[in-house]
C-alpha positions, 0 to 999 in steps of 0.5 A: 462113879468112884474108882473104889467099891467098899462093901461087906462080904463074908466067906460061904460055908463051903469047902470050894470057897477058896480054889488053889490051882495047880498052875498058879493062883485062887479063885475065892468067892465071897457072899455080899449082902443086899445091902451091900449090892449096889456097891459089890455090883461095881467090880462088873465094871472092872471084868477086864481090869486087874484089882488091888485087893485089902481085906480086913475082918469087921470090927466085932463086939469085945475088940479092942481099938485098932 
C-alpha cells in the first residue's frame, strides 16, 4: 500500500466543522464520497502517526489553467 491517500473531501455545512481550541490547535472535519472511501479509509492506518496536510480547492468549470 502506498504511503499516500488522495481522495476528494469537502467541508459539512455545519458551524462545528472547524474547531479552534482554547489551548492550541483545530479539529476539522471533512465528508468524503463513497467513491472516494477506499482511499480515505488509509488515514485509519495512520491514527498514531503525525500527517502532512495539502489542501487544494478542485478544479471548477470556468477556472482558468493553474
Amino acid at each position: 500500500m502506498s504511503d499516500k491517500a488522495v481522495f476528494r473531501a469537502s467541508l459539512p455545512m455545519i458551524l462545528s466543522a472547524i474547531k479552534v481550541s482554547g489551548d492550541g490547535g483545530a479539529r476539522i472535519q471533512f465528508d468524503v464520497p463513497d467513491s472516494d472511501l477506499a482511499e480515505a479509509l488509509k488515514l485509519l492506518l495512520w491514527r498514531e502517526r503525525v500527517l502532512v496536510m495539502t489542501v487544494e480547492p478542485e478544479p471548477q468549470k470556468g477556472d482558468g489553467p493553474s
